[in-house]
C-alpha positions in Angstrom: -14.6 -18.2 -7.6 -12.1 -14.9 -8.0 -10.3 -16.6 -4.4 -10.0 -20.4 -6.0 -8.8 -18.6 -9.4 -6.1 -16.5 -7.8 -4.9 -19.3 -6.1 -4.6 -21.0 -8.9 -2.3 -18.4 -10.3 -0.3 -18.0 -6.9 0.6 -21.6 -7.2 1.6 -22.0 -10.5 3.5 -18.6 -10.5 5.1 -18.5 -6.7 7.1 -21.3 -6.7 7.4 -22.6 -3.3 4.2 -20.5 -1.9 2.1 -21.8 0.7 -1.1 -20.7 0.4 -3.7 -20.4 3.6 -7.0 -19.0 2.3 -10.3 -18.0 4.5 -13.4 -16.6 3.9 -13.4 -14.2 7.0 -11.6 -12.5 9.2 -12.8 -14.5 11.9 -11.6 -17.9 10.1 -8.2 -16.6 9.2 -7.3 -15.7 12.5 -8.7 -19.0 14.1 -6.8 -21.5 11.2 -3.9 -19.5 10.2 -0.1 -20.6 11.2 1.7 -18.2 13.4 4.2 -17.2 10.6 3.0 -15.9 7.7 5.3 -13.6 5.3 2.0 -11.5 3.8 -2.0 -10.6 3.6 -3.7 -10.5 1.2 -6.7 -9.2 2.2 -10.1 -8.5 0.4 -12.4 -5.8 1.1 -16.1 -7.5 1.1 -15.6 -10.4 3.4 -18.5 -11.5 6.0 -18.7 -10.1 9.8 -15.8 -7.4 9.8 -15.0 -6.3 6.2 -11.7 -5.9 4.8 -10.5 -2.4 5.5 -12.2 -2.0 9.6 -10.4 -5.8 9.4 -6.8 -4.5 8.6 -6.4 -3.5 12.3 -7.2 -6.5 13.6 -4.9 -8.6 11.3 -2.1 -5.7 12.5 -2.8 -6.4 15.8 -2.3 -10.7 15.4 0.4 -10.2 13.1 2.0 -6.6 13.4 5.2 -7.3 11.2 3.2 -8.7 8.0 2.4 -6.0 5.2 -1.7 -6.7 4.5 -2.1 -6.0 1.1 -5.5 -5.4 -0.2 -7.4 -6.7 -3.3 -10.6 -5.5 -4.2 -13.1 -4.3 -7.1 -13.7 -1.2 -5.1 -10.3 0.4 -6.4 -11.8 3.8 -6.2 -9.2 6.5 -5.4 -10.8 7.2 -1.9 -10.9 3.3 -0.7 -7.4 3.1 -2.3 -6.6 5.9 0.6 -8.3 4.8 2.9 -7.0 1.3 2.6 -3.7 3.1 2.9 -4.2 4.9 5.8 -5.4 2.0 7.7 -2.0 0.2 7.3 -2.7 -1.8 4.2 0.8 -1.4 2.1 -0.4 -1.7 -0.9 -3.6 -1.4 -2.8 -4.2 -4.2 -5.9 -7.0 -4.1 -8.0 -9.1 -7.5 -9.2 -9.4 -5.7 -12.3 -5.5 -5.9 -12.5 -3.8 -8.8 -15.1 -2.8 -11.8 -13.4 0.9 -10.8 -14.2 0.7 -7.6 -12.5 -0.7 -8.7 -9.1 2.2 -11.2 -9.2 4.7 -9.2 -9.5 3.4 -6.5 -6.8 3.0 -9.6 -4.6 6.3 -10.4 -5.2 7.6 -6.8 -4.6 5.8 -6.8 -1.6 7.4 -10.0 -0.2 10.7 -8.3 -1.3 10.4 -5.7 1.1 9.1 -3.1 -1.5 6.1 -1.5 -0.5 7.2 1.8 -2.5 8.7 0.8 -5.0 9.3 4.1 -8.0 6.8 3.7 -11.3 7.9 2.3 -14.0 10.7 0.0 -12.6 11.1 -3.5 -14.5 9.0 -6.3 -13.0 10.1 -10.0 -12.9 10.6 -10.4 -16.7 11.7 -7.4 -19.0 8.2 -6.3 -19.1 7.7 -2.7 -17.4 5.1 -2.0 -15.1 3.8 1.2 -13.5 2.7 1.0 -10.2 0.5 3.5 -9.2 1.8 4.6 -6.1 -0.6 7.0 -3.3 0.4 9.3 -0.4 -1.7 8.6 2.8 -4.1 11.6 4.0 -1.7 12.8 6.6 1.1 13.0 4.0 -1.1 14.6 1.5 -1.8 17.1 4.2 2.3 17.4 4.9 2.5 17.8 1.0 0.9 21.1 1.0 2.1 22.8 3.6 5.7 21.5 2.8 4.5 23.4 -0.9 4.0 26.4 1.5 7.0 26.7 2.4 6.8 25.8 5.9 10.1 24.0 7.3 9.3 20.5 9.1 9.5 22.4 12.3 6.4 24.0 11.3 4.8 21.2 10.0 4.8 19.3 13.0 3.6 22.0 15.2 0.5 22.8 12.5 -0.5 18.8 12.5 0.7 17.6 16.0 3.4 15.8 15.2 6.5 15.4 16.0 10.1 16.4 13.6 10.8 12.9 13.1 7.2 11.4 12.0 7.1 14.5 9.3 10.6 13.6 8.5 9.3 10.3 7.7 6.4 11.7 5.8 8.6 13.8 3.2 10.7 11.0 2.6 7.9 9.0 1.5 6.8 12.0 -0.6 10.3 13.0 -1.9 10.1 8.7 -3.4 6.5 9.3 -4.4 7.5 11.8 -6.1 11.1 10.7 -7.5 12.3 13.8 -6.8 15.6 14.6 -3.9 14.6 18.1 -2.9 11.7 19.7 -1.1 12.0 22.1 -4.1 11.7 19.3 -6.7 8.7 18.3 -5.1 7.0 21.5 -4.9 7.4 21.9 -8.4 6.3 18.0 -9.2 3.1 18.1 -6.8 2.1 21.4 -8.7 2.8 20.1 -12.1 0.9 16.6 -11.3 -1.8 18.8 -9.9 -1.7 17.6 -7.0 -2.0 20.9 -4.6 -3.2 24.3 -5.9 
């Protein structure tokens, strides 16, 4: 009922969007066209659920974000969606507006788009934004102190992927400095 609903909405508010919808995993990637511009992807689903599913959807279609909806929008399925390669997390208990407008930001190429920017009409909307595990882990030792040099040789990574990872947190953040950051991450409480 939720799917025929939110396909409802899709259709009357994404001009031009055409809409495949299946009820597994299994079924999408049997009757789906070859070019598809997103997934949107729900967590309970029959056979292989949602998140162990986002793999195999990267694997058929690696360019297309997968986006996942679901009722479980608990902080840790919300990271773990994450850091199984879902883009973005939207919950069903979001308004019909909102999802539209992530969806839309998502097409658009915006996967981390700041809080609080305007949305399609001159309504503002935060989007809750979350840092992956492994950028949650670069987080506080880049609060530490410890140079990117450092950080890769304490997680195993190399310069450039934790490059990567404290640009993403510099954005989550809104801040332009490793400084800034420290000083955000320990205001929002999010390291000791």
């Amino acid at each position: 009922m939720f799917r025929s609903g939110l396909r409802m909405v899709l259709n009357a508010r994404m001009e031009g969007a055409e809409i495949f919808e299946a009820g597994s995993l299994v079924e999408a990637t049997q009757d789906a066209p070859e070019t598809i511009d997103v997934i949107l992807l729900d967590i309970n689903l029959p056979g292989l659920n949602g998140l162990d599913g986002i793999a195999f959807l990267k694997r058929k279609w690696p360019q297309v974000p997968v986006v996942v909806l679901s009722s479980q929008d608990g902080p840790e399925t919300v990271r773990d969606a994450l850091a199984r390669g879902a883009v973005r997390f939207i919950s069903k208990a979001d308004t019909a507006d909102r999802i539209v407008a992530l969806l839309n930001r998502v097409l658009r190429g915006e996967y981390n788009a700041p809080e609080n920017q305007p949305g399609d009409g001159d309504e503002v909307l935060p989007i809750p934004l979350h840092l992956t595990p492994r950028q949650c882990e670069v987080l506080d030792l880049l609060c530490q102190g410890m140079s990117n040099k450092l950080i890769a040789r304490r997680l195993a990574l190399s310069e450039n992927t934790v490059r990567g990872h404290v640009q993403a947190i510099l954005g989550f953040l809104e801040v332009s400095s490793r400084t800034e950051a420290a000083f955000a991450a320990r205001r929002r409480g999010l390291v000791g």
